[in-house]
N, C-alpha and C positions, 0 to 999 in steps of 0.2 A: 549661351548666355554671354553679355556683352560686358564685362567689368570695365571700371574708370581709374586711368591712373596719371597722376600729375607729374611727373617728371618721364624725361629717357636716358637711354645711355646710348655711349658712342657707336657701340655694333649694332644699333635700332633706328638710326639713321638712313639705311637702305631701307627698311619699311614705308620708313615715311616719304622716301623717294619715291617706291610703287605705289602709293598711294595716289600721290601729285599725279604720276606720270600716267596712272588709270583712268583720270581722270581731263589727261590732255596737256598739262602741265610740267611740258617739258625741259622748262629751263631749269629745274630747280634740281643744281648738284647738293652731293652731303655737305660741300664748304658751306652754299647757301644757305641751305637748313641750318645746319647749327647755329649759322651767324644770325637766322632769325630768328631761332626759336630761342638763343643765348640773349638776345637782345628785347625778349616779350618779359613783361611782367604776369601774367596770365595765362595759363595754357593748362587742357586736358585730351587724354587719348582714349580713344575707345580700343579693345582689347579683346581679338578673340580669338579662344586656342591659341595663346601665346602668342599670337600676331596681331600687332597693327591696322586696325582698319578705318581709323580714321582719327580726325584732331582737330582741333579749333584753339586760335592764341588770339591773343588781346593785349594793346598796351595801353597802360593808365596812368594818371597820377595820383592817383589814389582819393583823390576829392572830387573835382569837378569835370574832368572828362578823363571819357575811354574809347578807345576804337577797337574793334573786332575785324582779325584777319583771317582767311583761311580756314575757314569750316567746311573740310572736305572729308566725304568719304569716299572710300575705295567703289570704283562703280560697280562691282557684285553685290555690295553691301546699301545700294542708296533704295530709298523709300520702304526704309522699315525701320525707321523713326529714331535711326542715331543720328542724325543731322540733328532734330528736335532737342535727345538728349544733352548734345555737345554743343550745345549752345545757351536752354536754359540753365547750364552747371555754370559755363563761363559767366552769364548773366549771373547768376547766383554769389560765384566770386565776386561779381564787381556790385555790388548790394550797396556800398554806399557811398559810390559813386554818382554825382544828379546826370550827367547826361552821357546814353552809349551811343556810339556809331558803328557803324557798321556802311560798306558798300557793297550790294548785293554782283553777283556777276548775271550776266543779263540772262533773263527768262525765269530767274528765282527770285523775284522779286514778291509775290505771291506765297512763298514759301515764309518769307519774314516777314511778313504785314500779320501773318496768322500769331504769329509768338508777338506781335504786339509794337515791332517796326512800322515808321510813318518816315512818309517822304519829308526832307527838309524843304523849307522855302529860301534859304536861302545858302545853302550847300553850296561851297567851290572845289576846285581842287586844280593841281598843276600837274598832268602828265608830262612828263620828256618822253617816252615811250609813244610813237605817235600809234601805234597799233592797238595801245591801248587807250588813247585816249581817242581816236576813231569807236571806241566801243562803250565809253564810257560817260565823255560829254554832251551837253546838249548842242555845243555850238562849239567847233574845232576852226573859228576865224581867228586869224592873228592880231 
């Protein structure tokens, strides 16, 4: 069974590192983590046999926008439906907020169109990270 729990503590920080790193996401040391999950207004972990298996944070302002980061689970654990949970919970926290975001990572885009994500028309964004923004923009001209 999967329980949901909203905060962590300092020695659960290497979980959430396996989890990242399960998943390909290897830059992401415990300073990072902390610095941004200390820095989300929003977040929940999925929970199983005491471990970690996955999480999703969000930052808001509590009215009018919110953005959704990092809905990852552990890849033993994807496509049995804690991505879904851990995302309509976040959604659920942010209830009265009017507009969420979210940027999918490519090829799950499909994955959030079903829970009720639509493309923007006119979405920007500034990558410095050219690796990422090779992967992310429509047009990487200067």
């Amino acid at each position: 069974m999967v329980l949901l729990k909203y905060d962590i503590e300092e020695n659960e920080l290497t979980m959430l590192k396996e989890v990242y790193q399960s998943v390909g996401w290897m830059k992401h040391d415990e300073r990072i983590i902390k610095k941004v999950f200390n820095a989300s207004t929003h977040q929940v972990f999925a929970v199983k046999d005491h471990k970690i298996i996955g999480f999703a944070r969000a930052l808001s302002d509590g009215v009018f926008n919110a953005a959704i980061y990092d809905v990852v689970v552990h890849k033993n654990y994807q496509r049995s439906g804690i991505a879904k949970i851990l995302l309509e919970d976040i959604i659920d926290q942010l209830e009265d907020v009017s507009c969420i975001q979210l940027i999918a990572t490519t090829g799950n885009e499909p994955f959030y169109e079903k829970i009720g994500f639509k493309k923007l028309k006119t979405g920007m964004a500034i990558y410095k990270n050219p690796q990422l923004a090779e992967e992310y923009l429509e047009s990487n001209n200067p």
